[in-house]
C-alpha positions as YAML, in Angstrom:
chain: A
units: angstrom
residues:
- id: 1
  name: UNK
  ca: [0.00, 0.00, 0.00]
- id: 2
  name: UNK
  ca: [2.94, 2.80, 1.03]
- id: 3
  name: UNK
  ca: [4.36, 1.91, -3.00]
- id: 4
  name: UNK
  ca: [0.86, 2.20, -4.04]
- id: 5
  name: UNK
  ca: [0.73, 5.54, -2.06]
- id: 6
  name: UNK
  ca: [4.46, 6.59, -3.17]
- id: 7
  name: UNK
  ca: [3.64, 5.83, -6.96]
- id: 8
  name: UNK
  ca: [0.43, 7.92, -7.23]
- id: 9
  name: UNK
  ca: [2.03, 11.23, -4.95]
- id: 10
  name: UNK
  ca: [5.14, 11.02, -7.80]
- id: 11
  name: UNK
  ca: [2.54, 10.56, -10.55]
- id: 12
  name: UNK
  ca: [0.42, 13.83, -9.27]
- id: 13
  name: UNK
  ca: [3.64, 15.60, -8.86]
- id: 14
  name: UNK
  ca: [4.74, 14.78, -12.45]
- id: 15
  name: UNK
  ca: [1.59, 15.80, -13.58]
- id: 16
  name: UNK
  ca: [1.70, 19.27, -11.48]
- id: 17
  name: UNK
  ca: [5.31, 19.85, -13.63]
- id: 18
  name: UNK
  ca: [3.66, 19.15, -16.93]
- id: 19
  name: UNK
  ca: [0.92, 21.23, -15.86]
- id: 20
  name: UNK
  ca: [3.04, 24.42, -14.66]
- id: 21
  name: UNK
  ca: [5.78, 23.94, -17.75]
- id: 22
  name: UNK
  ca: [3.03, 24.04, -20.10]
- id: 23
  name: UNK
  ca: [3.90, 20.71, -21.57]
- id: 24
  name: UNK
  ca: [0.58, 19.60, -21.33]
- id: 25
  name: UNK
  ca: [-1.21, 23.23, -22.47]
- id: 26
  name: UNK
  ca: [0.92, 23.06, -25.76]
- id: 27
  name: UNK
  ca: [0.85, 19.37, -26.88]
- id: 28
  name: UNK
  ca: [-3.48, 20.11, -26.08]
- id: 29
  name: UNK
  ca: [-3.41, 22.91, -27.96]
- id: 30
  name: UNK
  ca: [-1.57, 21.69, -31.07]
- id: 31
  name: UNK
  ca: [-3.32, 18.86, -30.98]
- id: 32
  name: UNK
  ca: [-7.07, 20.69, -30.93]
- id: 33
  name: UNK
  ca: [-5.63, 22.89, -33.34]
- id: 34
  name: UNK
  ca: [-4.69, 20.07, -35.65]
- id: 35
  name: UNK
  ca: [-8.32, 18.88, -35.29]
- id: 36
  name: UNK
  ca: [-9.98, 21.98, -36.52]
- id: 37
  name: UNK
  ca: [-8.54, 22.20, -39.14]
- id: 38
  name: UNK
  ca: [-10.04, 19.34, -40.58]
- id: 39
  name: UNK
  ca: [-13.62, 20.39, -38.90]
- id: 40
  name: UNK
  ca: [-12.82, 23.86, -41.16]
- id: 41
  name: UNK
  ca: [-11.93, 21.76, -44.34]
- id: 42
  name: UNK
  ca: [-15.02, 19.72, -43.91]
- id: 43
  name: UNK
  ca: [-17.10, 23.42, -43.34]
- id: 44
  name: UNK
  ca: [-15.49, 24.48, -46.55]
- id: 45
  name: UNK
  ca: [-16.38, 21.43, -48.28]
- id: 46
  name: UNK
  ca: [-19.56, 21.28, -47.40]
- id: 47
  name: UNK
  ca: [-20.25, 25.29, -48.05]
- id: 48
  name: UNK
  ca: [-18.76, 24.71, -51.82]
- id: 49
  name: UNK
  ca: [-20.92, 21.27, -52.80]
- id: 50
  name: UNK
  ca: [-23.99, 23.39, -51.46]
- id: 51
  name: UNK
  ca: [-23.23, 26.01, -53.23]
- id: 52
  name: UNK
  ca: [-22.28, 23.95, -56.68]
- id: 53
  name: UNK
  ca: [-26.14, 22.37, -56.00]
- id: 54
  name: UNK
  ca: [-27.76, 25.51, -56.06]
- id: 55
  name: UNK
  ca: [-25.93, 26.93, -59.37]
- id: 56
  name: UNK
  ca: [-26.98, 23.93, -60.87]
- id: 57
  name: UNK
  ca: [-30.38, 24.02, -59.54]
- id: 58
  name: UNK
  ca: [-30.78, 27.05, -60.91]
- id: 59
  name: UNK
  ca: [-28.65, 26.69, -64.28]
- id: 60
  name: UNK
  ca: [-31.37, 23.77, -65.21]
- id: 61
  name: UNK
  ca: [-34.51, 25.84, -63.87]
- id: 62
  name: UNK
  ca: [-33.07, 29.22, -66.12]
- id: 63
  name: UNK
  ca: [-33.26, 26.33, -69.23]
- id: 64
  name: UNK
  ca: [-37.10, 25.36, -68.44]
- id: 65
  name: UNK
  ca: [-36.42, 22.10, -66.68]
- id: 66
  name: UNK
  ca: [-38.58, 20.97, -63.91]
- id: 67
  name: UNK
  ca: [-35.70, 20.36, -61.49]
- id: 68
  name: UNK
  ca: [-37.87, 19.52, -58.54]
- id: 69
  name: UNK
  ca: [-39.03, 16.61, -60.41]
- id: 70
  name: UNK
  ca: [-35.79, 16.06, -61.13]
- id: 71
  name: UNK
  ca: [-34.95, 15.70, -57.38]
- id: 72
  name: UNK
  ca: [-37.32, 13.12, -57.11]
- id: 73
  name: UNK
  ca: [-35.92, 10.83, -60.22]
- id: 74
  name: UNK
  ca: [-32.70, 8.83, -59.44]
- id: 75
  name: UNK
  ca: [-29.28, 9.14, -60.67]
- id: 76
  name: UNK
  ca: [-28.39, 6.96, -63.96]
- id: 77
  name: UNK
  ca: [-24.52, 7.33, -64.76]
- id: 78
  name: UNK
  ca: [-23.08, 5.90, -68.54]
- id: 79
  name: UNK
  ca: [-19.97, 5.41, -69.07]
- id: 80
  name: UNK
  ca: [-17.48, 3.35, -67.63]
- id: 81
  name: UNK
  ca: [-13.62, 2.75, -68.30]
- id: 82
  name: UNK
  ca: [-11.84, 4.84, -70.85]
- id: 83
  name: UNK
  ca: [-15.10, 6.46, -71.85]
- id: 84
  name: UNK
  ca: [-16.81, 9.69, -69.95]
- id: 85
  name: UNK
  ca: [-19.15, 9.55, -67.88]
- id: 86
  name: UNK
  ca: [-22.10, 11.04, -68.06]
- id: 87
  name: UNK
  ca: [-24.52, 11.60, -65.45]
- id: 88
  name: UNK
  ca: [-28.59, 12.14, -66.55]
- id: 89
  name: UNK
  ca: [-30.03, 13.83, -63.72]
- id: 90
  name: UNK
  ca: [-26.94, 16.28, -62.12]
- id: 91
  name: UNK
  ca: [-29.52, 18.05, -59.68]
- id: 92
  name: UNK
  ca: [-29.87, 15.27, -57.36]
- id: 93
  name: UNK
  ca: [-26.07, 14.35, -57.91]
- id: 94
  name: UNK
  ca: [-25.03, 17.34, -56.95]
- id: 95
  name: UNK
  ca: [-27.39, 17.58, -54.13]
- id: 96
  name: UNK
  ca: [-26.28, 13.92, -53.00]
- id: 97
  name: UNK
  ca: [-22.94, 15.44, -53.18]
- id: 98
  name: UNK
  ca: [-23.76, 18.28, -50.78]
- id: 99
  name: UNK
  ca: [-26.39, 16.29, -48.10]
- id: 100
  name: UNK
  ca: [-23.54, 14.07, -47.93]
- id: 101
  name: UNK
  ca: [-20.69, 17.16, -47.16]
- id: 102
  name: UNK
  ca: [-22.99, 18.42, -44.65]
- id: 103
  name: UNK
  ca: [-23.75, 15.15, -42.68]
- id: 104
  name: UNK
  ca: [-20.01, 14.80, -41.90]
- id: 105
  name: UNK
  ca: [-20.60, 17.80, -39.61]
- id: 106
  name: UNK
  ca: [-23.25, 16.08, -37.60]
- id: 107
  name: UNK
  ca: [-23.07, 15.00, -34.31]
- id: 108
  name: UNK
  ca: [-23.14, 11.27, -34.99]
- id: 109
  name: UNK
  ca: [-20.21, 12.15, -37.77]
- id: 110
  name: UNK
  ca: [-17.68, 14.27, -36.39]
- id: 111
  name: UNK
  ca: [-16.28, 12.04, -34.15]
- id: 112
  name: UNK
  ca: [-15.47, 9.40, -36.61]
- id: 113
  name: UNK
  ca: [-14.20, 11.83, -39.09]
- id: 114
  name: UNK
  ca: [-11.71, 13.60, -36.47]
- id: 115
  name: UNK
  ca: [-10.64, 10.00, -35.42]
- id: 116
  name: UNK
  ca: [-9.48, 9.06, -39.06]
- id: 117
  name: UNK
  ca: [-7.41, 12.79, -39.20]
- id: 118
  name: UNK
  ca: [-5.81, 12.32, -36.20]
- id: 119
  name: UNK
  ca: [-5.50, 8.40, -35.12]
- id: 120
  name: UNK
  ca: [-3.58, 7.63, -38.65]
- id: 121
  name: UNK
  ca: [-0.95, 10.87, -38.97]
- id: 122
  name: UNK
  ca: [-1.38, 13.18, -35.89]
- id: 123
  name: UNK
  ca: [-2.06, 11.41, -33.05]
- id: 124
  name: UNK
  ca: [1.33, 9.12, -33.03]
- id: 125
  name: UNK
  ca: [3.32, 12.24, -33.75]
- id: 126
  name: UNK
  ca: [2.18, 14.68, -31.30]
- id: 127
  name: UNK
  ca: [1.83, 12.03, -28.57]
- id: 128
  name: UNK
  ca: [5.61, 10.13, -29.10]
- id: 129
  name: UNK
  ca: [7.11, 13.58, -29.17]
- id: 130
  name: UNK
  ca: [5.34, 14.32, -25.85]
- id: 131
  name: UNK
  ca: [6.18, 11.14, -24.62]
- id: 132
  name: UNK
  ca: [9.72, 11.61, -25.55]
- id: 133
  name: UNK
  ca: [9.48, 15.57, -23.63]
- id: 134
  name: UNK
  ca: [8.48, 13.82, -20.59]
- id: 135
  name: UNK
  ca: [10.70, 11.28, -20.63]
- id: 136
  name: UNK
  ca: [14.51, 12.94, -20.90]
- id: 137
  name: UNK
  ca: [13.57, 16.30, -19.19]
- id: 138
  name: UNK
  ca: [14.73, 14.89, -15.92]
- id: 139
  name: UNK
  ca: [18.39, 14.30, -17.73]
- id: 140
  name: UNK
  ca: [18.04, 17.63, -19.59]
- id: 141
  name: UNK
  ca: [17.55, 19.34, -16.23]
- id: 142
  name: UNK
  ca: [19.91, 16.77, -14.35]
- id: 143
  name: UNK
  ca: [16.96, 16.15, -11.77]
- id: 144
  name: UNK
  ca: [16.85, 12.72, -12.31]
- id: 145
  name: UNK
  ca: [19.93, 11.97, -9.63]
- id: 146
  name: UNK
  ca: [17.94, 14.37, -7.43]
- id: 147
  name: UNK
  ca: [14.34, 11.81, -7.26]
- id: 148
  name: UNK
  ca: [16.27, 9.03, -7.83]
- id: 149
  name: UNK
  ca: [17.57, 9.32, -3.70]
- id: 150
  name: UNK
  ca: [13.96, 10.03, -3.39]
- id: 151
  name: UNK
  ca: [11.84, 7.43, -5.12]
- id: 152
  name: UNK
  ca: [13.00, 3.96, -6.38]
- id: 153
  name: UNK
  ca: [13.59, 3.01, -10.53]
- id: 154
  name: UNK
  ca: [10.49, 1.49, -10.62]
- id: 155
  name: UNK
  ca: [8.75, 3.79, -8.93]
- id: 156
  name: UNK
  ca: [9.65, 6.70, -10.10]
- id: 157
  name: UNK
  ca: [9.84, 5.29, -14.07]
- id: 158
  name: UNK
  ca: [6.00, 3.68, -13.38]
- id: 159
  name: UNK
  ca: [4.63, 7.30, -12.13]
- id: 160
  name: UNK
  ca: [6.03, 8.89, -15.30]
- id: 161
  name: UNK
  ca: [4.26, 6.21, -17.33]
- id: 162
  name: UNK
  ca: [1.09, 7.09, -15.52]
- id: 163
  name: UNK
  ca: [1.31, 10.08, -15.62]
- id: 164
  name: UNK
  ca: [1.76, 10.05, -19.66]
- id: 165
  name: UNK
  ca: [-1.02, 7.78, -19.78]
- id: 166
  name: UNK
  ca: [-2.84, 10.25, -18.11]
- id: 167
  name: UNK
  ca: [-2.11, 13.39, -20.07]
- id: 168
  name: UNK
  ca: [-2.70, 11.60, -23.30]
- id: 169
  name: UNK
  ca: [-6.48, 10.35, -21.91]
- id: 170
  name: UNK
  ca: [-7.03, 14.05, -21.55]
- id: 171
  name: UNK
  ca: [-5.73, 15.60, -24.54]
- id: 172
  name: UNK
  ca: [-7.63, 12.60, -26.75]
- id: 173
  name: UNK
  ca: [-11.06, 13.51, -24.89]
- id: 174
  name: UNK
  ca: [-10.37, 17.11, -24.95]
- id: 175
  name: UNK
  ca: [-9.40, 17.15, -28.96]
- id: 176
  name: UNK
  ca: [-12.46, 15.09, -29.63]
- id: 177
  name: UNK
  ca: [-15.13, 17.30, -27.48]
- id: 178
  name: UNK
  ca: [-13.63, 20.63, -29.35]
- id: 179
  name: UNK
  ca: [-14.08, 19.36, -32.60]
- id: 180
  name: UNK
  ca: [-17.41, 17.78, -31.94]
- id: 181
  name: UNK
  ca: [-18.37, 21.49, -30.64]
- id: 182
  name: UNK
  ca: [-17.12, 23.12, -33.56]
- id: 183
  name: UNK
  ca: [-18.42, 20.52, -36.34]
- id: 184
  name: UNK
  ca: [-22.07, 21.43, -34.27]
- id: 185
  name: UNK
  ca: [-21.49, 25.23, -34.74]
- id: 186
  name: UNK
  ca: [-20.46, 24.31, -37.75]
- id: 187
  name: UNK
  ca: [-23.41, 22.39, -39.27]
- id: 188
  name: UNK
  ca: [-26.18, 24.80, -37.91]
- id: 189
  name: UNK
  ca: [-24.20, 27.47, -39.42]
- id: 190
  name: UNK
  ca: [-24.61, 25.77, -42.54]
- id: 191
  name: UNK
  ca: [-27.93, 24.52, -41.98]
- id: 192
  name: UNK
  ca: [-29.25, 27.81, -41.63]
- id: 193
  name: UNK
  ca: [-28.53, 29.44, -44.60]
- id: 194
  name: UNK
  ca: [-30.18, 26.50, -46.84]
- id: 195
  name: UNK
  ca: [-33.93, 26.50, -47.44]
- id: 196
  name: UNK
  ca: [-36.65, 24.28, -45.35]
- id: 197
  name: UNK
  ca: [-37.71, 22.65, -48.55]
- id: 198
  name: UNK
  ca: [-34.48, 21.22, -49.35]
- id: 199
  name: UNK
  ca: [-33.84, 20.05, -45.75]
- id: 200
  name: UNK
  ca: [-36.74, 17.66, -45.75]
- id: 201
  name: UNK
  ca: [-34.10, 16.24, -48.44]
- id: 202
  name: UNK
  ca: [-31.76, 16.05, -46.02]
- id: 203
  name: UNK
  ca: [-30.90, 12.46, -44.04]
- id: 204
  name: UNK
  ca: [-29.40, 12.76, -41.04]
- id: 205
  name: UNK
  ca: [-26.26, 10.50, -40.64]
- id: 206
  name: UNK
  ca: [-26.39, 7.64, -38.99]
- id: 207
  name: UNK
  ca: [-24.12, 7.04, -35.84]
- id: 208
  name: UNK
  ca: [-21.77, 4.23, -36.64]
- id: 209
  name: UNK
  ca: [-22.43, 0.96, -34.59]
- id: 210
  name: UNK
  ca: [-18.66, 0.97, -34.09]
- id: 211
  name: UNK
  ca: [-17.82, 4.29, -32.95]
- id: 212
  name: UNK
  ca: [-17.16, 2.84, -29.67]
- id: 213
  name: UNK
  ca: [-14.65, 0.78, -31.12]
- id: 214
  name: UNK
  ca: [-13.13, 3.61, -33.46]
- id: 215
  name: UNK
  ca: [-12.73, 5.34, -30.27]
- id: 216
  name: UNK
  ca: [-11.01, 2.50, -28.01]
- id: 217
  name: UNK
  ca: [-8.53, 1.71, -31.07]
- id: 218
  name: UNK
  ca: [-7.76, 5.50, -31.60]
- id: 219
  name: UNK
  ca: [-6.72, 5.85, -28.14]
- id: 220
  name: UNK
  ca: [-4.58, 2.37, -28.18]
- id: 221
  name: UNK
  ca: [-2.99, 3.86, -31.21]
- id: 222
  name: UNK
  ca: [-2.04, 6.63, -29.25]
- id: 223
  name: UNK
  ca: [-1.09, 4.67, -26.27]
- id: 224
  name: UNK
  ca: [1.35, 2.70, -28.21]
- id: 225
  name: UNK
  ca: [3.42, 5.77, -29.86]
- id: 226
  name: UNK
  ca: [3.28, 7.16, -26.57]
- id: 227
  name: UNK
  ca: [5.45, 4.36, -25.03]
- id: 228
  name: UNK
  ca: [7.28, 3.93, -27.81]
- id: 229
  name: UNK
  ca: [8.46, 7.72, -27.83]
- id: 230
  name: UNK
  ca: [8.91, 6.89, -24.13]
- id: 231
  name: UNK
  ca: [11.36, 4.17, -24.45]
- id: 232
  name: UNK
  ca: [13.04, 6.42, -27.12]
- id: 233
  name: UNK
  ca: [13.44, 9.25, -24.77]
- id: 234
  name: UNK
  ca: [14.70, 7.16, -21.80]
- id: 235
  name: UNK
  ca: [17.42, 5.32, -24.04]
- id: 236
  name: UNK
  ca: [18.67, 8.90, -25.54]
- id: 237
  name: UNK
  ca: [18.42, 10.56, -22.61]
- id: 238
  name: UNK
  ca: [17.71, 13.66, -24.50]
- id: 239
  name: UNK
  ca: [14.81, 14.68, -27.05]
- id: 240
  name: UNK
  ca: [16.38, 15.62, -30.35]
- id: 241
  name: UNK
  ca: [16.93, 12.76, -31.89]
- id: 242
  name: UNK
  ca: [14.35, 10.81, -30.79]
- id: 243
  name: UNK
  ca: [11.99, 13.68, -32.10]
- id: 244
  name: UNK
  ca: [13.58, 13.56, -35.36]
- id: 245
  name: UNK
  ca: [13.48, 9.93, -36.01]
- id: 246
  name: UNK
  ca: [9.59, 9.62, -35.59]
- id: 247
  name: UNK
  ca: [9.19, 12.53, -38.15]
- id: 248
  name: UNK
  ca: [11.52, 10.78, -40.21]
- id: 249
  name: UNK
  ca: [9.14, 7.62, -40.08]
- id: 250
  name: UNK
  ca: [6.28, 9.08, -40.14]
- id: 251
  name: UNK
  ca: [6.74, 11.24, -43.30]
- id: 252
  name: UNK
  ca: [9.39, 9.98, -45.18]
- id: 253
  name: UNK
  ca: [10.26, 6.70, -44.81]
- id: 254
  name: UNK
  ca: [8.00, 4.56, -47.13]
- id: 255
  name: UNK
  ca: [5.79, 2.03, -44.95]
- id: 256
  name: UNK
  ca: [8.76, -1.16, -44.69]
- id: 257
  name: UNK
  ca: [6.88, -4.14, -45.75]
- id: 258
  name: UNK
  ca: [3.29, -5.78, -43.75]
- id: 259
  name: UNK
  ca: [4.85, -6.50, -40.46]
- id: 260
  name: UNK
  ca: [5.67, -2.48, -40.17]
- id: 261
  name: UNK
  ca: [3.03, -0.68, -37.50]
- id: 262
  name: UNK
  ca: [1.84, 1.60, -40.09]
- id: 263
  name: UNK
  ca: [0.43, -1.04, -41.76]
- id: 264
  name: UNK
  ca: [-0.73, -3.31, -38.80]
- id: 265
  name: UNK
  ca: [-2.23, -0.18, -37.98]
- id: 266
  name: UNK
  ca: [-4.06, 0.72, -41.31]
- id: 267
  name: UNK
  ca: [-5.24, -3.39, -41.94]
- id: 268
  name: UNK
  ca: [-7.10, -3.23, -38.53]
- id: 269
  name: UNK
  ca: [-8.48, 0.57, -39.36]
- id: 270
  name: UNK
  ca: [-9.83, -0.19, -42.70]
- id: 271
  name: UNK
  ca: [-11.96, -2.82, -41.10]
- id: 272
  name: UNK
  ca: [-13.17, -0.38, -38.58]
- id: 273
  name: UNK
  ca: [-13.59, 3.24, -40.23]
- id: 274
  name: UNK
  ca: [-15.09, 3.87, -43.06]
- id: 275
  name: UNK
  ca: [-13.26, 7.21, -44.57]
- id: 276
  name: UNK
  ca: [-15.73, 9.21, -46.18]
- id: 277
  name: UNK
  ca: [-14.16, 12.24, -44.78]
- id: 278
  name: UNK
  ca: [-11.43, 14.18, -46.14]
- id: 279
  name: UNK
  ca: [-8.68, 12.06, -45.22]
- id: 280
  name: UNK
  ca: [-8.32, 8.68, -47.02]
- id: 281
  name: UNK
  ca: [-5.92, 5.73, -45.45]
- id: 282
  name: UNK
  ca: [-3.06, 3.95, -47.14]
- id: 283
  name: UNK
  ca: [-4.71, 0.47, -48.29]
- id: 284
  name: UNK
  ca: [-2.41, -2.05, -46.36]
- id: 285
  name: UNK
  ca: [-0.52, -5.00, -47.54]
- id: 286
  name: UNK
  ca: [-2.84, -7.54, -46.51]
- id: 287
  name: UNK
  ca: [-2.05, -9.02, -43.12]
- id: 288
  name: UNK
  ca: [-4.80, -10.62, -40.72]
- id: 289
  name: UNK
  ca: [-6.96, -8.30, -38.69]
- id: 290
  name: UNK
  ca: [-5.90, -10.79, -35.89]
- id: 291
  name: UNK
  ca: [-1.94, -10.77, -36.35]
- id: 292
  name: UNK
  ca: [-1.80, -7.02, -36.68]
- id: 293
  name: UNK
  ca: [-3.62, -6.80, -32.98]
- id: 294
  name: UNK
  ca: [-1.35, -9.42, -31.65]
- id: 295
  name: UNK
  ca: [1.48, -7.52, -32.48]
- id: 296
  name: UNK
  ca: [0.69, -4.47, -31.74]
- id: 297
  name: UNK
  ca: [-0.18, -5.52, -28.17]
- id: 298
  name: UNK
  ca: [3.64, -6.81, -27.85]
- id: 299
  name: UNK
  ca: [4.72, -3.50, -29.17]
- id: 300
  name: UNK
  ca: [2.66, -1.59, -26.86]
- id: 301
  name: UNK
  ca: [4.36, -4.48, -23.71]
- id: 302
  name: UNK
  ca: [7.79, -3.79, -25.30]
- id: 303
  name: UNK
  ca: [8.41, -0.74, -24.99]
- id: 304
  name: UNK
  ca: [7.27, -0.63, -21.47]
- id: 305
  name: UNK
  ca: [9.39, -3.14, -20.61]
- id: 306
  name: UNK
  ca: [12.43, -2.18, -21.78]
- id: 307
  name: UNK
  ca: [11.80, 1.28, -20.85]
- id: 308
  name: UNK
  ca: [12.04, -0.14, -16.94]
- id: 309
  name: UNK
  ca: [15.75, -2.42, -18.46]
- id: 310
  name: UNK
  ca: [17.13, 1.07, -19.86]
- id: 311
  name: UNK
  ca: [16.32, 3.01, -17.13]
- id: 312
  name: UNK
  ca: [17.23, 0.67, -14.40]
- id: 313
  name: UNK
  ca: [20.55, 0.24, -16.06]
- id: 314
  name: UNK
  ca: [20.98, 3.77, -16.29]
- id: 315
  name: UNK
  ca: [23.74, 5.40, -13.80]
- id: 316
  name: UNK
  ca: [21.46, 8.32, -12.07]
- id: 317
  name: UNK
  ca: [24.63, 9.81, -10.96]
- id: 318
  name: UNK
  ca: [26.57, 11.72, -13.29]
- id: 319
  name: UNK
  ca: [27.24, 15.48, -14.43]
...
């Protein structure tokens, strides 16, 4: 019970540092920042297939066409392969094409659509690096000799863990309330410009039955990178390089084959999202739903693990 006791003090205390070196204040607020801009690219979307529906409601009502009967006849498209297509009936295309921008600012949409923008390029990024941050400040400051007489390796190395854990639980909820907040402002901002006639048109989108699940994978995604840039930041002992190796992966190295996490990652997503949105996932080398998880899971127990080897074999006495 006193370890229990000792572990959670050195955990609050690690979060009070993160909290009063604004650690935690920037990695939210890049992080919510990241997110609305994809809520704003889906309000811009949505605002220009709107607005393409109504010039071309009213280009085919200026030529004499009965376009609200035309709203009520389906789509027929011609044309397949090398040859055009051609599309009978562009009213209700185009406003298929703008019901459907709109919906991804509902309520039952915005959290999915955030998800795939952050889980797949964000998300690992800004939570490794912050990992990393939290990691190797105590040998960037040379306090880690200092708690070391204070608190024992495993105590001390298991509170910053927690306390990681912690600040990444909070950022994820916090990044997924503002953009469901501003996709709602969003949408009735939208909504209330169009006319009531077209929004009987309108259906509502339908909540995924797995948005629990998007949600619990998103934040093991996260979870992962986070002890992986964790374990990178205890074996440097500093930040630099660490930081610069994950944006080397993550943008510039090609994805290494089916066994590398990008692809784990993207074989288990594309059987869980859907990405309508803006942002469209890699299709993966195919690789079992199954494997992928397995592996992932020993990632995740890896790098915790031999972040307690380094740091225990780590002299916390030097200058």
């Amino acid at each position: 019970m006193t370890s229990t006791n000792v572990i959670l003090n050195r955990t609050k205390k690690e979060l009070k540092y993160q909290w009063y070196s604004r650690i935690i204040w920037i990695t939210m607020i890049i992080s919510v920042f990241i997110s609305l801009l994809n809520i704003y690219g889906l309000k811009s979307k949505a605002e220009s297939s709107y607005d393409l529906y109504v010039r071309t409601y009213n280009l085919y009502k200026e030529e004499g066409m009965n376009v609200d009967k035309m709203l009520d006849m389906p789509i027929n498209i011609s044309g397949t392969g090398t040859e055009q297509e051609v599309v009978d009936n562009p009213v209700r295309l185009r406003l298929e094409e703008a019901v459907t921008s709109i919906n991804h600012l509902t309520i039952n949409s915005i959290v999915t659509n955030t998800l795939e923008w952050m889980t797949f390029v964000f998300f690992p990024l800004i939570f490794a690096i912050y990992s990393i941050f939290i990691a190797s400040y105590d040998y960037k400051y040379k306090t880690v000799s200092i708690k070391a007489t204070l608190t024992a390796p495993s105590q001390l190395i298991t509170s910053k863990i927690l306390s990681i854990f912690l600040g990444v639980l909070v950022i994820f909820i916090i990044t997924l309330i503002s953009s469901l907040i501003t996709g709602f402002f969003f949408y009735n901002q939208i909504i209330s410009g169009i006319e009531e006639q077209t929004l009987t048109r309108f259906d509502n989108a339908i909540l995924p039955n797995n948005l629990t699940l998007q949600i619990l994978f998103s934040l093991l995604v996260s979870l992962i990178f986070a002890s992986i840039g964790f374990f990178m930041g205890i074996l440097f002992k500093s930040a630099l390089l660490p930081v610069i190796l994950f944006f080397v992966y993550d943008f510039i190295i090609p994805v290494l084959g089916k066994y590398d996490l990008r692809n784990l990652i993207s074989a288990i997503a594309h059987d869980i999202f859907e990405f309508k949105g803006r942002f469209q996932l890699f299709k993966p080398t195919p690789v079992s739903e199954v494997t992928s998880f397995i592996i992932l899971i020993i990632v995740f127990a890896l790098s915790i693990f031999l972040s307690y080897a380094s740091f225990n074999k780590q002299s916390k006495y030097y200058t």
